[in-house]
C-alpha positions as CSV (number, residue, x, y, z in Angstrom):
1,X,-6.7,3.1,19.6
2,X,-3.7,3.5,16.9
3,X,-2.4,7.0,17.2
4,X,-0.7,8.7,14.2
5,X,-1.4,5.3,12.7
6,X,0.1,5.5,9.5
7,X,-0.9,2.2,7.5
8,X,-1.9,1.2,10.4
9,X,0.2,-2.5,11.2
10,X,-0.2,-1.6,15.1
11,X,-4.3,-1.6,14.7
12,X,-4.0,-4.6,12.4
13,X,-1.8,-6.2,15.1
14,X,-4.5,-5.6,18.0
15,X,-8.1,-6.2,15.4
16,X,-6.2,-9.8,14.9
17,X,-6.0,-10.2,18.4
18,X,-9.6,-10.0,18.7
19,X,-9.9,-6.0,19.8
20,X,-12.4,-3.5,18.3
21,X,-9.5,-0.7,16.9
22,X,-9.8,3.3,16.1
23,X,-6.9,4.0,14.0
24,X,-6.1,7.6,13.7
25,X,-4.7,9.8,11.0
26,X,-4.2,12.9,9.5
27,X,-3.7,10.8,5.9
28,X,-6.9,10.0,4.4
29,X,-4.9,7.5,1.5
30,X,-2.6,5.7,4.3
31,X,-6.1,5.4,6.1
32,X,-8.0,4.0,2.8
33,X,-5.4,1.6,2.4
34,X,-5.9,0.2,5.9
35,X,-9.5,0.1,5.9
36,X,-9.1,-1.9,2.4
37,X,-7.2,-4.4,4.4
38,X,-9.1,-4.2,7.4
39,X,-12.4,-5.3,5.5
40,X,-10.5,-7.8,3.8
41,X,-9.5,-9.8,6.5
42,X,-12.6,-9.2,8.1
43,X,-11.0,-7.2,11.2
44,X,-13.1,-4.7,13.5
45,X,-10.8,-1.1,12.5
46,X,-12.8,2.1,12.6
47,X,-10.7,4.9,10.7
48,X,-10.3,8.7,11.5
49,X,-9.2,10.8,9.7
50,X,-8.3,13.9,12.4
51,X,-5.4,16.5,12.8
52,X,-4.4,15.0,16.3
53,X,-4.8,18.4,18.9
54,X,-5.3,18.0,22.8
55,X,-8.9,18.5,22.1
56,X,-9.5,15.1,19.7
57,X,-10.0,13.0,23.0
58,X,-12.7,12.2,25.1
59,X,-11.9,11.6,28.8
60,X,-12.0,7.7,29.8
61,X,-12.6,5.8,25.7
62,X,-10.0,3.6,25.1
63,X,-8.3,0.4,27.2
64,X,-5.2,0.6,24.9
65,X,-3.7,3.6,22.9
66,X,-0.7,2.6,21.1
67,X,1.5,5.6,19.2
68,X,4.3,4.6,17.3
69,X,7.0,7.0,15.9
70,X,5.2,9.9,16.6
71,X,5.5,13.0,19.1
72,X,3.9,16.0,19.9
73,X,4.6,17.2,23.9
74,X,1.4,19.0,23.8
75,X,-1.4,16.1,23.5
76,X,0.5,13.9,26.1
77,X,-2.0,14.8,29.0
78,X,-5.0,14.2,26.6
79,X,-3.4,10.6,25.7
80,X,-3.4,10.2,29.7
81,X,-6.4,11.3,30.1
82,X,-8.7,9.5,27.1
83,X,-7.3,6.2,28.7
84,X,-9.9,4.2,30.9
85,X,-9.2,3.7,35.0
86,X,-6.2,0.5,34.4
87,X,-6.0,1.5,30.3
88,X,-2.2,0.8,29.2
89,X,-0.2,2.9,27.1
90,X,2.2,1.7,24.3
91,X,4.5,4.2,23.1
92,X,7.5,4.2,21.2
93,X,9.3,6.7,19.3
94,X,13.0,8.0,18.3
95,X,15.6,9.5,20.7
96,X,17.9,12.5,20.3
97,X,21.1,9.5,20.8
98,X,21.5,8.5,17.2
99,X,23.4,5.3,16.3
100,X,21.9,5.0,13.0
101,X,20.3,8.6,10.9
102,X,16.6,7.2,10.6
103,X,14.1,9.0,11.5
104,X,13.6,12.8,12.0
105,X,16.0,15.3,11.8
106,X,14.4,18.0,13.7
107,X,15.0,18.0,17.4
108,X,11.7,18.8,18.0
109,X,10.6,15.0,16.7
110,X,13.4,13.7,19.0
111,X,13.3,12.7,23.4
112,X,15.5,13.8,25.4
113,X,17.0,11.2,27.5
114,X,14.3,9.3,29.8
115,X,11.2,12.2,28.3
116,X,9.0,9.8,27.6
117,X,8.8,8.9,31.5
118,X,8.9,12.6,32.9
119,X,5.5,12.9,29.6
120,X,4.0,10.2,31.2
121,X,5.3,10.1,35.2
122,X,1.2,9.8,36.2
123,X,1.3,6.6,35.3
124,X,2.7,3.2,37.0
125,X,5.3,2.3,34.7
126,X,5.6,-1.3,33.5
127,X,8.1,-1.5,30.9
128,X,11.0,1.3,30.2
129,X,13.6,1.1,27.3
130,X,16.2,3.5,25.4
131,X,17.8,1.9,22.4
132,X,20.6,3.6,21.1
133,X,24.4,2.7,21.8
134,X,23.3,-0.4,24.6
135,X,25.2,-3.9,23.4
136,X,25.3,-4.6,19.7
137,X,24.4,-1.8,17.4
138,X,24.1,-3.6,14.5
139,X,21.0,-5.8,16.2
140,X,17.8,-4.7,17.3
141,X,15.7,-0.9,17.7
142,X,18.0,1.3,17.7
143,X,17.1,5.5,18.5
144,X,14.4,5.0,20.0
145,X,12.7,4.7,23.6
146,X,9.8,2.4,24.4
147,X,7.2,2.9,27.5
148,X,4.5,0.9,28.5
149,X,2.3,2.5,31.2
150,X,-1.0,2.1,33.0
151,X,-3.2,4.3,34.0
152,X,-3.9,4.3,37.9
153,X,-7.3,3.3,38.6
């Protein structure tokens, strides 16, 4: 599943790789525009439209949920919980440490240092990043933290 999917180029990324996608969104035109691409390359993307509340998930559906520049605390147990025994988590979104003023303003749209692994400390982590001042600034993701996780099984 593509949470808060946007246009949807992380569901595009996994359909080409051979998976069957949900891609989730409360925007019913950046969801048209994906499905329009979707069917023209012939890719397996289902699209939702859905205001994304702890309740949109049923318990042990997906292998792979992937959420990209998106946060809301209160649906992070849900996310846990709608992942199958062994499913992996992809997540990454902006930091309160800004190098660079992209992304959100409001602080409540921002992780505080290491969050994303106190959300998410069920699961085994396997990959754990914050971008912000680390080497060169001008190279790379910068304000934001990226988590890969796995949920035990």
């Amino acid at each position: 599943m593509d949470l808060a999917c946007g246009l949807g180029a992380n569901a595009l990324l996994l359909a080409q790789q051979g998976m069957t996608v949900q891609a989730w969104d409360i925007s019913t035109l950046a969801l048209q525009k994906l499905q329009v691409q979707a069917d023209t390359e012939a890719l397996s993307i289902k699209t939702f439209t859905k205001e994304i509340t702890p309740y949109s998930f049923s318990i042990n559906s997906f292998d792979v949920v992937v959420v990209g520049r998106f946060l809301d605390r209160s649906i992070c147990n849900a996310i846990m919980e709608c992942l199958k025994p062994n499913g992996l988590l992809f997540y990454q979104t902006y930091t309160q440490h800004k190098v660079y003023l992209h992304g959100p303003k409001n602080p409540k749209f921002l992780l505080a240092d290491n969050e994303l692994l106190s959300l998410f400390s069920p699961m085994k982590v396997i990959y754990y990043r914050e971008n912000s001042a680390v080497g060169d600034t001008r190279q790379g993701l910068r304000n934001e933290a990226q988590f890969i996780g796995q949920k035990r099984g």
